[in-house]
PAKE-859720 format. One line per field, with one value per residue (C-alpha): residue number from 1; residue in one letter; y, z, x. Coordinates in Angstrom, 2 decimals, decimal comma. Example, Ala and Ser with C-alpha at 12.3 -4.5 7.8 and 13.67 -1.06 7.14 Angstrom:
seq: (1 | 2)
type: (a | s)
v: (-4,50 | -1,06)
w: (7,80 | 7,14)
u: (12,30 | 13,67)
% end
This chain:
seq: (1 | 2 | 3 | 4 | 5 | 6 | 7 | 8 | 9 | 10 | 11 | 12 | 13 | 14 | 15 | 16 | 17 | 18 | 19 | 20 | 21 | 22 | 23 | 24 | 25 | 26 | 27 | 28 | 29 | 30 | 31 | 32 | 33 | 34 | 35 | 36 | 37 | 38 | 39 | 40 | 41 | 42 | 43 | 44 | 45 | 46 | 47 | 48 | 49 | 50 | 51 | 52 | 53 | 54 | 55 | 56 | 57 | 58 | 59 | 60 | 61 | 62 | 63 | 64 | 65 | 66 | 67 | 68 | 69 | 70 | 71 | 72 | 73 | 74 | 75 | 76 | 77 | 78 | 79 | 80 | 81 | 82 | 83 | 84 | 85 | 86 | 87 | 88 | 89 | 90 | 91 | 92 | 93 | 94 | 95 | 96 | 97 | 98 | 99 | 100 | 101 | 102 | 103 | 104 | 105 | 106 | 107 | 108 | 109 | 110 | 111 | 112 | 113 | 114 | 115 | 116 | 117 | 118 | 119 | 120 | 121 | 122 | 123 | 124 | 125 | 126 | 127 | 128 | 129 | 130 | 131 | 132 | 133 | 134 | 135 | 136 | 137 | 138 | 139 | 140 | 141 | 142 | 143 | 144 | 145 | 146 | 147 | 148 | 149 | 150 | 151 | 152 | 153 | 154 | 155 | 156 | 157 | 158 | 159 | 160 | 161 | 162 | 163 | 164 | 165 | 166 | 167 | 168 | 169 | 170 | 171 | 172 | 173 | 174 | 175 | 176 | 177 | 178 | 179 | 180 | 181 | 182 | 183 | 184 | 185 | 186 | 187 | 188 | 189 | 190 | 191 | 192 | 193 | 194 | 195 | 196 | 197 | 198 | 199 | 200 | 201 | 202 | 203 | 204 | 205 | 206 | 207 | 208 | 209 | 210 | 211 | 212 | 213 | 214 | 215 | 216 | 217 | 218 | 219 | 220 | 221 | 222 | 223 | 224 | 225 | 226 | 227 | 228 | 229 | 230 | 231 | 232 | 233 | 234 | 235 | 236 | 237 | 238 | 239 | 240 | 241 | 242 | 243 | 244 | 245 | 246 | 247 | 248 | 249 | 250 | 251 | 252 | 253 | 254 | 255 | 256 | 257 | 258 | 259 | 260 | 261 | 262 | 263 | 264 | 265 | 266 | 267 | 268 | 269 | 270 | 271 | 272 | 273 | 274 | 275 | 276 | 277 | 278 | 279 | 280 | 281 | 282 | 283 | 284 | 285 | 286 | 287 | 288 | 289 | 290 | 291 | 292 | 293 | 294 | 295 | 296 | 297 | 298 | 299 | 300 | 301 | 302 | 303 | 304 | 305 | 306 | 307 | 308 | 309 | 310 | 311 | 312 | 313 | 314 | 315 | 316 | 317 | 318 | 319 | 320 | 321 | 322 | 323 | 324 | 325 | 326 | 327 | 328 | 329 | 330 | 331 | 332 | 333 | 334 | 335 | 336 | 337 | 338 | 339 | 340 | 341 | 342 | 343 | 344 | 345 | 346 | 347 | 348 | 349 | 350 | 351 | 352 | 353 | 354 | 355 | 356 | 357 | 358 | 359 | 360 | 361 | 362 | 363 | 364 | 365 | 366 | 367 | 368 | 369 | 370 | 371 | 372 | 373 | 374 | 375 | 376 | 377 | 378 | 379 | 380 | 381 | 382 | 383 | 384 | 385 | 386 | 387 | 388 | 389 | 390 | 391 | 392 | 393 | 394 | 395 | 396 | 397 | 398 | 399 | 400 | 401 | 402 | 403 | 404 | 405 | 406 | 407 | 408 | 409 | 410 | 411 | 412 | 413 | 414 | 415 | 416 | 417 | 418 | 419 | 420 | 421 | 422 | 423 | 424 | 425 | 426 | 427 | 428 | 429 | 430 | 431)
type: (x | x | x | x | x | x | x | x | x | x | x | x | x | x | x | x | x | x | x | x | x | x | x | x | x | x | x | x | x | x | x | x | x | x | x | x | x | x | x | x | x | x | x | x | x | x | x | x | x | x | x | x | x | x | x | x | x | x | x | x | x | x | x | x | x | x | x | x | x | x | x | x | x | x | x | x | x | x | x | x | x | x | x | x | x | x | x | x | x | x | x | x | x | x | x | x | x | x | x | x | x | x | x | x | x | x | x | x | x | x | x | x | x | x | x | x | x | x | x | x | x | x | x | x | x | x | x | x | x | x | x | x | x | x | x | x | x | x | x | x | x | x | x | x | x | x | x | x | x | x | x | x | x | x | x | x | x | x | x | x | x | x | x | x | x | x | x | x | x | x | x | x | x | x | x | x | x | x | x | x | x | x | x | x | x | x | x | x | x | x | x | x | x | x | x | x | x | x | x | x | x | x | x | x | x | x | x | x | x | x | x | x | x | x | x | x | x | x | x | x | x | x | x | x | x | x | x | x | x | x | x | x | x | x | x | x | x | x | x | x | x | x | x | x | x | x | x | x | x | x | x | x | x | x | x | x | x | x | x | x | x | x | x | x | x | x | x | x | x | x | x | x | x | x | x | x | x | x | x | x | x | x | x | x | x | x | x | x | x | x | x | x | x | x | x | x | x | x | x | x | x | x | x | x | x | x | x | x | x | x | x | x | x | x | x | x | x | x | x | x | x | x | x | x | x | x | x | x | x | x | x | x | x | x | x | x | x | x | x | x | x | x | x | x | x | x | x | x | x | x | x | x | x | x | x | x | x | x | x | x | x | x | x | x | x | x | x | x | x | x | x | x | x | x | x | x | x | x | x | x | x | x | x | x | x | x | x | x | x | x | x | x | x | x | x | x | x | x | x | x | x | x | x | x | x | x | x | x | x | x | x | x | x | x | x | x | x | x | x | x | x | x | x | x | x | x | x | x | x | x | x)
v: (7,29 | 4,65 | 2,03 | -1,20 | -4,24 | -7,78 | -10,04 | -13,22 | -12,66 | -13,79 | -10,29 | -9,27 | -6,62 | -3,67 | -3,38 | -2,48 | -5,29 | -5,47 | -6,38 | -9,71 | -10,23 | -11,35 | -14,05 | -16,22 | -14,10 | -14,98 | -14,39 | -12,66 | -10,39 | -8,15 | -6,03 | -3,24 | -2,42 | -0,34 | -2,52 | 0,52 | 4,78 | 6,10 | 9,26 | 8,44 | 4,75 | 2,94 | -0,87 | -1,90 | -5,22 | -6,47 | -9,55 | -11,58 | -14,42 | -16,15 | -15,44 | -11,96 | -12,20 | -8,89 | -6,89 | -5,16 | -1,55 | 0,04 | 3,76 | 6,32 | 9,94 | 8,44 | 7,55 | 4,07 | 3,53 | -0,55 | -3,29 | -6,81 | -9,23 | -11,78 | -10,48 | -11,71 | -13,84 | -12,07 | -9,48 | -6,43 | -3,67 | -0,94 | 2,69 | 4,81 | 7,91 | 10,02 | 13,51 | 13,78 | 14,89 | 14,17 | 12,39 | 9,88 | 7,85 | 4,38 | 2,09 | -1,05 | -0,72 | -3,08 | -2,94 | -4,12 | -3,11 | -2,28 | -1,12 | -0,24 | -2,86 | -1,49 | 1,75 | 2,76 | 6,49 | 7,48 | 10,48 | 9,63 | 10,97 | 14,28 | 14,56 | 15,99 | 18,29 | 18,11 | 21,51 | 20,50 | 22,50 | 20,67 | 20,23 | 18,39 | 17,43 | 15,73 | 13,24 | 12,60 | 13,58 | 10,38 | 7,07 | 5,53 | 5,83 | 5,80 | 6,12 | 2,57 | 3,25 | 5,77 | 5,89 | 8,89 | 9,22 | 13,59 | 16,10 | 16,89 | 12,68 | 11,20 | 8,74 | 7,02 | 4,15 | 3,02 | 3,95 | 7,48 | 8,61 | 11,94 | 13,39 | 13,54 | 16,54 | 16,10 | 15,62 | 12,05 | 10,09 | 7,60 | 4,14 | 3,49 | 4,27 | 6,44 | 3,46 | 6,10 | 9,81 | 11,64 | 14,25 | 16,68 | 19,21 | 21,67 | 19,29 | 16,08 | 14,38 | 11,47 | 8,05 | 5,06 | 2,28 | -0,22 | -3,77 | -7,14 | -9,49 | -13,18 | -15,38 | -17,77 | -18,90 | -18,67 | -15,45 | -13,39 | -11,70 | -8,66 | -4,73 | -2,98 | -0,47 | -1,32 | -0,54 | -0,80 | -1,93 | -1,03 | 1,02 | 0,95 | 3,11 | 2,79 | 5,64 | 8,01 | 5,36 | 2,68 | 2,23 | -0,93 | -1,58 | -4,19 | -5,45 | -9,24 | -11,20 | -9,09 | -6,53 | -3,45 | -1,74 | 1,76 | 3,82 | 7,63 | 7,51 | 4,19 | 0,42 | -1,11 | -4,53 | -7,22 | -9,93 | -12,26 | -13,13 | -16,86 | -18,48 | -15,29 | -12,37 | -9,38 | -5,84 | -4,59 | -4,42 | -3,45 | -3,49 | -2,69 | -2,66 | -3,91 | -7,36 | -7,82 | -7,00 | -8,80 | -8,80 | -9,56 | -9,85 | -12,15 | -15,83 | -15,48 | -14,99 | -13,80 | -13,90 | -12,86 | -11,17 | -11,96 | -10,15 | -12,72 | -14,41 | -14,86 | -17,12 | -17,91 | -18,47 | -20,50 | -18,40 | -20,68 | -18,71 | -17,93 | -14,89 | -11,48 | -10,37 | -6,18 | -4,99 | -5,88 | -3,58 | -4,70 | -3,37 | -4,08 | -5,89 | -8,88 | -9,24 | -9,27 | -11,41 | -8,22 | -7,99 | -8,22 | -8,71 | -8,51 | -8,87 | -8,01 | -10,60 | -10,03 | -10,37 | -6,86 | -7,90 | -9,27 | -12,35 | -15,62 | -15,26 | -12,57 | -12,29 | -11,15 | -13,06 | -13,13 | -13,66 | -15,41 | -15,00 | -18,45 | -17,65 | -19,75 | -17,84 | -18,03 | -16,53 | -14,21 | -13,46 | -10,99 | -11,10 | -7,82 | -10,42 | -7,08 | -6,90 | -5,85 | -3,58 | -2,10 | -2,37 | -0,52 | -0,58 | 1,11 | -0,10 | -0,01 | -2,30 | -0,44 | -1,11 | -0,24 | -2,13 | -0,30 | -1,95 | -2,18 | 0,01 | 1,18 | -0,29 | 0,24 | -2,07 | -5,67 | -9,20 | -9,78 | -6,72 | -6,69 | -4,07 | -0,90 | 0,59 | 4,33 | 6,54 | 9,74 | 9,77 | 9,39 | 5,25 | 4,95 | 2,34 | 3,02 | 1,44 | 2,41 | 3,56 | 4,92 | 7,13 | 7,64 | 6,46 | 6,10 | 9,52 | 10,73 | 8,32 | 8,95 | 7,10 | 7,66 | 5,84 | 5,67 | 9,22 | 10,76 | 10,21 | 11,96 | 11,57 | 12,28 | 10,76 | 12,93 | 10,24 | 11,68 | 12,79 | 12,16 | 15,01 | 14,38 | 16,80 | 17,32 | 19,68 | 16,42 | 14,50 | 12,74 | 13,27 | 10,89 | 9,48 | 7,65 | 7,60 | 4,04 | 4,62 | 6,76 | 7,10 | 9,47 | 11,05 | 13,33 | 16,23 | 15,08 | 12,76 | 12,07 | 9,65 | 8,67 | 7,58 | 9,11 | 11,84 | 11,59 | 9,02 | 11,26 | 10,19 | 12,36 | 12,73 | 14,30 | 16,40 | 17,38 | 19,18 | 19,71 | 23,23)
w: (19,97 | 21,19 | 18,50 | 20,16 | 18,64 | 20,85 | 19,24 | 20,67 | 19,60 | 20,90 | 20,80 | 23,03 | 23,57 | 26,50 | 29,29 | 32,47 | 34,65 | 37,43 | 40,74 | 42,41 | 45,51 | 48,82 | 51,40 | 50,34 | 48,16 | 44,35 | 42,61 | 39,11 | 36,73 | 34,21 | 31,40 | 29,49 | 25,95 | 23,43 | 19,85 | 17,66 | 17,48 | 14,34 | 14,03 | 15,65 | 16,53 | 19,33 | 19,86 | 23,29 | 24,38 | 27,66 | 29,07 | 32,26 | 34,15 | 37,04 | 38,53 | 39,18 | 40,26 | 40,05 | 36,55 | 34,73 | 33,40 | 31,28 | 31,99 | 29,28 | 30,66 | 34,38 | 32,05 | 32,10 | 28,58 | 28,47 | 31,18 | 30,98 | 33,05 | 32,68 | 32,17 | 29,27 | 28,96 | 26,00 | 24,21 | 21,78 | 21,89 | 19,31 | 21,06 | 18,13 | 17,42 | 19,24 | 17,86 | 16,23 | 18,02 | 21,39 | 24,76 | 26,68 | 29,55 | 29,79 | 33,22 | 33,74 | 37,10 | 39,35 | 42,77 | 45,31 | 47,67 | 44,62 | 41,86 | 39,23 | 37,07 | 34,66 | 32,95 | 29,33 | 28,01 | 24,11 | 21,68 | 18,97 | 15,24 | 13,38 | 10,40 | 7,21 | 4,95 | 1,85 | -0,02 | -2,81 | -5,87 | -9,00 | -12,03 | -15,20 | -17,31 | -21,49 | -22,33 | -25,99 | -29,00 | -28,70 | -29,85 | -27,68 | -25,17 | -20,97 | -18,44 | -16,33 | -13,18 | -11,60 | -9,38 | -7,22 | -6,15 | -5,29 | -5,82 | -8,91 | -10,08 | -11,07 | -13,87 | -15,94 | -17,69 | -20,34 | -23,75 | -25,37 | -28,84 | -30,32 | -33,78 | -36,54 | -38,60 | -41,00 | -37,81 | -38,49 | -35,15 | -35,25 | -35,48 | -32,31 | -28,89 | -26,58 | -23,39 | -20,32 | -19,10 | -16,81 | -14,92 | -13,90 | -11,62 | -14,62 | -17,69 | -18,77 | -21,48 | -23,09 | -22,96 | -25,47 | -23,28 | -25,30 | -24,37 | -25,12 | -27,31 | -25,89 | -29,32 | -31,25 | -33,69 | -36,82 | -35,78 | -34,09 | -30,30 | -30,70 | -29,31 | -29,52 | -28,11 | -26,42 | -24,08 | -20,26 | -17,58 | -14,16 | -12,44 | -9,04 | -8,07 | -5,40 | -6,44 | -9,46 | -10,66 | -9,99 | -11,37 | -12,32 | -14,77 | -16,49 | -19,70 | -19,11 | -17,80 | -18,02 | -15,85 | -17,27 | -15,04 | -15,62 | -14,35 | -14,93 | -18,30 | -20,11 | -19,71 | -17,02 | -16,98 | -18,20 | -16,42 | -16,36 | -14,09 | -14,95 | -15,90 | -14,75 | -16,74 | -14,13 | -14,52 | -10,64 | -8,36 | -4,76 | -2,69 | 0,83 | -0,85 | -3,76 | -2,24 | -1,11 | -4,14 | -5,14 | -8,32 | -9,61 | -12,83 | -15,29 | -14,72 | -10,97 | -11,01 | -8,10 | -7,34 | -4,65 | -5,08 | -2,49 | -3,92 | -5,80 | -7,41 | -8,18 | -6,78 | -8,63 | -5,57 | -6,11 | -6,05 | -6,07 | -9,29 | -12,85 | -12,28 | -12,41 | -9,74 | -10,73 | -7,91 | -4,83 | -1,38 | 1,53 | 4,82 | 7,48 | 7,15 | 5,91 | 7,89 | 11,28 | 10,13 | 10,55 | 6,77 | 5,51 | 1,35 | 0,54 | -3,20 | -5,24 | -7,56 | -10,46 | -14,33 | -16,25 | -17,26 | -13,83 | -14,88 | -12,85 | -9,35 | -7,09 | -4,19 | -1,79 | -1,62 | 1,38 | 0,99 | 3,84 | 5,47 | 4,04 | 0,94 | 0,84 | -0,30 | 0,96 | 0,63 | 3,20 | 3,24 | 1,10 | 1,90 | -0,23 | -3,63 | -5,57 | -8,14 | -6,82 | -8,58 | -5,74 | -2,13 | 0,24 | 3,99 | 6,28 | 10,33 | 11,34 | 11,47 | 8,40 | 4,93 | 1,95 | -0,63 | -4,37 | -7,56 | -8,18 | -4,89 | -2,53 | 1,27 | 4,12 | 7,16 | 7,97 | 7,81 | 11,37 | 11,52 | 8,34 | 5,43 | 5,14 | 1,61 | 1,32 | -0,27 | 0,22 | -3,31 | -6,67 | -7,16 | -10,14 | -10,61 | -8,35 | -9,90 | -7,16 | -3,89 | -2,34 | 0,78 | 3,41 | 6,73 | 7,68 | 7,87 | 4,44 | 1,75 | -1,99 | -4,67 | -8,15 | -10,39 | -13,87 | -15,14 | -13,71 | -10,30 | -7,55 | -3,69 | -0,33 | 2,64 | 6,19 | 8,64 | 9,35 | 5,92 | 2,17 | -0,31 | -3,86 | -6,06 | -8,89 | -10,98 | -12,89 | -12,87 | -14,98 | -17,91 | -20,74 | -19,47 | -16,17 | -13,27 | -13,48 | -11,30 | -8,50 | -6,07 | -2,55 | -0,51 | 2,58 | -0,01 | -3,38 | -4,55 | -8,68 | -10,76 | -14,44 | -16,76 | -20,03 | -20,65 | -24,40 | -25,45 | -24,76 | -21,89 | -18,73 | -15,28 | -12,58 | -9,70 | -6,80 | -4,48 | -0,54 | 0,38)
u: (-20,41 | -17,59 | -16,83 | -15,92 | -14,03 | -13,59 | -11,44 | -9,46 | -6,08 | -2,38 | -1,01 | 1,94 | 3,83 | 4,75 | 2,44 | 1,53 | 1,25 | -1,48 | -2,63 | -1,68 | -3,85 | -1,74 | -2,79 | -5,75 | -7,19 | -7,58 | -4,20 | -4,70 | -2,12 | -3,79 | -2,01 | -3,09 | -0,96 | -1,36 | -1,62 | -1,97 | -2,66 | -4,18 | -5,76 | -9,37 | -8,75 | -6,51 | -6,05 | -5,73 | -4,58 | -6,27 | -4,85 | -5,71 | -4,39 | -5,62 | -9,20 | -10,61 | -14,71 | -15,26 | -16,35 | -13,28 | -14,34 | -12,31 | -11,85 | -10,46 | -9,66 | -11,84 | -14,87 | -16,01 | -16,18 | -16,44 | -17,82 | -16,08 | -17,76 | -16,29 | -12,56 | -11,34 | -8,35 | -6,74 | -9,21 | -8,19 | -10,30 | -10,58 | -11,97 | -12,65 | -14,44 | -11,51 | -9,68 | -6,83 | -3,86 | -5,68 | -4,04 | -6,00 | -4,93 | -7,01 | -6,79 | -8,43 | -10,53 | -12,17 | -13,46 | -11,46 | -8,53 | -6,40 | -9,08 | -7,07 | -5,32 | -2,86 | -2,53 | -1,70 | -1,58 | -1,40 | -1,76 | -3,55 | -1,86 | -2,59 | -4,23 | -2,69 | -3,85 | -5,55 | -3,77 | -2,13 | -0,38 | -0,98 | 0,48 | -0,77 | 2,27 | 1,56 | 4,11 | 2,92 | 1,19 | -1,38 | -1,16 | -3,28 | -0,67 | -0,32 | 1,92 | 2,37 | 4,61 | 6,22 | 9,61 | 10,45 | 13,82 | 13,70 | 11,13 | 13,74 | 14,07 | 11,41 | 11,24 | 7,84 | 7,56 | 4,91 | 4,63 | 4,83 | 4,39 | 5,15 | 4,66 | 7,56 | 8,33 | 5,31 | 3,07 | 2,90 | 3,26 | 6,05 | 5,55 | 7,79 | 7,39 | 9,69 | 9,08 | 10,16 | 10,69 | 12,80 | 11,95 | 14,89 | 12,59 | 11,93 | 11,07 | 10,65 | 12,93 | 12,09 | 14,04 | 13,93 | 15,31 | 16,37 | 14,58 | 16,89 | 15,47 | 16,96 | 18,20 | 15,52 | 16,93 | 17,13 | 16,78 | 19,66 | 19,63 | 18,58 | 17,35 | 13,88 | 11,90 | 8,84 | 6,71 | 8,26 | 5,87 | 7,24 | 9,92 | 11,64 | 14,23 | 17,17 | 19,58 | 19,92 | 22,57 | 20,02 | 16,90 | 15,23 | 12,78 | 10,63 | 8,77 | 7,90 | 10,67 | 13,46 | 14,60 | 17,21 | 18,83 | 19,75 | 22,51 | 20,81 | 22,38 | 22,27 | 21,65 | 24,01 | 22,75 | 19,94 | 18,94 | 15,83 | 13,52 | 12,88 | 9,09 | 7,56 | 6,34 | 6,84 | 5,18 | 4,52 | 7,59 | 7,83 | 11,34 | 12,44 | 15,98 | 18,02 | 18,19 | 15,06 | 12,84 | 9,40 | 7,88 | 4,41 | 2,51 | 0,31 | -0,76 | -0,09 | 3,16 | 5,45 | 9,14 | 11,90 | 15,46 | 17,36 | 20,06 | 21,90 | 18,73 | 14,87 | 12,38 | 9,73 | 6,96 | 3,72 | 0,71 | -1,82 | -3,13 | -3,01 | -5,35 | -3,73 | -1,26 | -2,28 | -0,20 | 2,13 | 3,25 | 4,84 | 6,09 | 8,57 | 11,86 | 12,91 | 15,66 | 14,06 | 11,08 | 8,56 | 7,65 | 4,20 | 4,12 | 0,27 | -0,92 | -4,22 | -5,16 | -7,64 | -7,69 | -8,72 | -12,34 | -13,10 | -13,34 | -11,49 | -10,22 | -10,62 | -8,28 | -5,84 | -2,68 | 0,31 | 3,74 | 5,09 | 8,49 | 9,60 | 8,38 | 4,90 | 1,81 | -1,45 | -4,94 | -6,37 | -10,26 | -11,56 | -14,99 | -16,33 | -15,37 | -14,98 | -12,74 | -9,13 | -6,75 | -4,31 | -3,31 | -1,90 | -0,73 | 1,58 | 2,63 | -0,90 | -3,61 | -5,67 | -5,17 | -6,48 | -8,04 | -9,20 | -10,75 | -14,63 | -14,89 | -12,64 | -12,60 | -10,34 | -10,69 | -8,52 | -8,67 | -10,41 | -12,93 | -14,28 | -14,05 | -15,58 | -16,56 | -15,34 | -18,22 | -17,05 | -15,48 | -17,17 | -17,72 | -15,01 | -13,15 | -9,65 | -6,54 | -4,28 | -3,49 | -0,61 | 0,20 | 3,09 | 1,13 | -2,53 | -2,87 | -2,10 | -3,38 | -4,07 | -6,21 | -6,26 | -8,43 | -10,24 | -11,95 | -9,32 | -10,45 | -7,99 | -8,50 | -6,83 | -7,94 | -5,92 | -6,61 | -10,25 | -11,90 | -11,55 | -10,62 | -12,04 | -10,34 | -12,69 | -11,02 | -9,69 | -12,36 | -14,93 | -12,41 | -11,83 | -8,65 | -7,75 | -4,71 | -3,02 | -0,06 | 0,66 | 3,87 | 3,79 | 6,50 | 6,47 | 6,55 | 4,96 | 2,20 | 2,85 | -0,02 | 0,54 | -1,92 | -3,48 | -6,36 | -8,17 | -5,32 | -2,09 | 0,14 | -0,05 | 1,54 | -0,12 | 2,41 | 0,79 | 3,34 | 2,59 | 1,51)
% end
């Protein structure tokens, strides 16, 4: 069955331009462009100007498929229900001297596969302790952040926490990144080792990472620099390069590198930022920076957030009013939205809850495009969705323990959390 979508938009974009009648005969354009191609799903732009009296159809593969009477003006239409890795040619037809109006052909995307080779990887000896965020730089670079405890000789654990790990494509080694205390006096500035909240990474000589308001930066060996982000306390961080980084965290908070300094933005909130992505660049005013607003309990404000490209944020509608944990988006239209449920769907459409996997609570999602999408979530919950169908893998879960961060490539898809109070990392490598 054809899934339809009508919505008055001012889209442009390539098209095929239409018929113009000659003499005294109305005078009308029409376009036909292709918005979007997922796996199953296009979005098709249908545009008219001047006056046609006859119905539009719209044909896909010489199939009416869709009447318009009248034309629109300026419609988007969403034909879904297709195969992956299919072509299609769609025209815009009316009768006439010159029936069809514009043409458009597409090949909708592939699907991915679900095979994966896992790996489950224990960090500590217990403490409680968990793994917070996760930075891939190579299948053989990875580093973790959180808090890790292991045992001394007399298998006592120690009192201090190792706060991050690297991963060196054989074994992990553990790092005690040493966190700057700022002066208050009496009392004198000062180094400790706590627990790190996020991590970003640009190069092996570059990684940045955060506890509060400070950011370290570390070189692949040691601390290179400290800086501060000011009245904000940032834990998630997401970055189309080193000079255009944004940071969230508690009370609302957001900011902007530029490169040279930080922004503190105004949210609107003091609920929760629990996580920030973004897509596009800033540069040629395409970037989207979306943001999932909760607090822990569920209590106070549950939202969506967008950064603008001047820096203003504003609320977009969230009409499911679940609890929000983690979003995620790519180029097309679909994005994903996990927390007390997991949807997929947009701000115009509508959302769409996903119940293919078991209903735990999903504290993030990550993936490389539309077709290749991962979740992880409390109980251990691990799940793959290939542009068509979702993949629980249920050899991790219900387990005493949950997935709190997560990070995909083309090749690997790594989640970090904690299983019966021991820090864990999860590698899951393409097969």
């Amino acid at each position: 069955m054809n899934i339809f979508s009508f919505l008055i938009l001012a889209l442009s974009g390539l098209s095929c331009e239409g018929f113009e009648a000659p003499g005294d005969l109305p005078v009308y354009t029409a376009s036909l462009t292709v918005a979007d191609v997922e796996v199953t799903d296009v979005s098709l732009v249908i545009k008219v100007t001047g006056t046609i009296f006859s119905p539009v159809f719209l044909l896909r593969d010489g199939k009416q498929v869709l009447g318009l009477h009248p034309p629109p003006i300026d419609t988007t239409i969403i034909d879904g229900s297709l195969l992956p890795l299919s072509k299609h040619q769609y025209q815009l037809y009316t009768a006439g001297s010159s029936p069809i109006l514009a043409v458009a052909s597409i090949t909708t995307m592939d699907t991915t596969t679900h095979e994966m080779e896992w790996h489950v990887d224990t960090l500590g000896d217990g403490g409680p302790e968990s793994v917070s965020d996760i930075a891939i730089l190579s299948d053989s670079l990875i580093y973790t952040v959180g808090d890790i405890y292991t045992k001394d000789s007399a298998s006592q654990l120690d009192t201090v926490p190792w706060n991050a790990a690297v991963w060196n494509g054989t074994n992990w080694r553990l790092l005690a990144v040493p966190v700057q205390l700022p002066a208050q006096p009496p009392l004198r500035p000062g180094y400790c080792k706590c627990a790190l909240q996020g991590v970003i990474g640009f190069s092996p000589t570059d990684v940045w990472m955060t506890v509060y308001n400070e950011l370290i930066q570390w070189n692949g060996s040691r601390v290179s620099d400290y800086s501060y982000v000011p009245n904000s306390s940032i834990q998630y961080l997401w970055a189309e390069s080193g000079k255009n980084v944004y940071g969230a965290g508690q009370l609302g908070e957001i900011a902007h590198f530029d490169g040279s300094h930080w922004a503190q933005l105004m949210s609107g909130t003091t609920t929760q930022v629990r996580d920030i992505w973004g897509n596009g660049n800033y540069a040629s005013s395409g970037q989207t920076v979306l943001c999932a607003v909760s607090e822990f309990d569920g209590s106070g404000e549950r939202k969506i957030l967008k950064v603008a490209q001047n820096e203003s944020v504003y609320e977009l509608p969230w009409t499911p009013r679940r609890v929000v944990s983690t979003i995620w988006f790519s180029s097309h239209h679909t994005i994903f939205v996990g927390g007390g449920g997991l949807y997929t769907g947009d701000f115009v459409d509508g959302w769409r809850e996903v119940r293919d996997l078991p209903l735990y609570f999903s504290e993030r999602v990550r993936g490389t495009d539309i077709n290749d999408v991962f979740v992880v979530g409390d109980f251990c919950l691990c799940g793959h969705f290939n542009g068509r169908t979702w993949k629980n893998y249920s050899e991790f879960s219900p387990r005493n323990g949950s997935f709190e961060s997560l990070v995909v490539t083309r090749s690997m898809c790594v989640a970090g959390g904690f299983v019966d109070g021991k820090a864990v990392v999860l590698r899951g490598y393409r097969r």
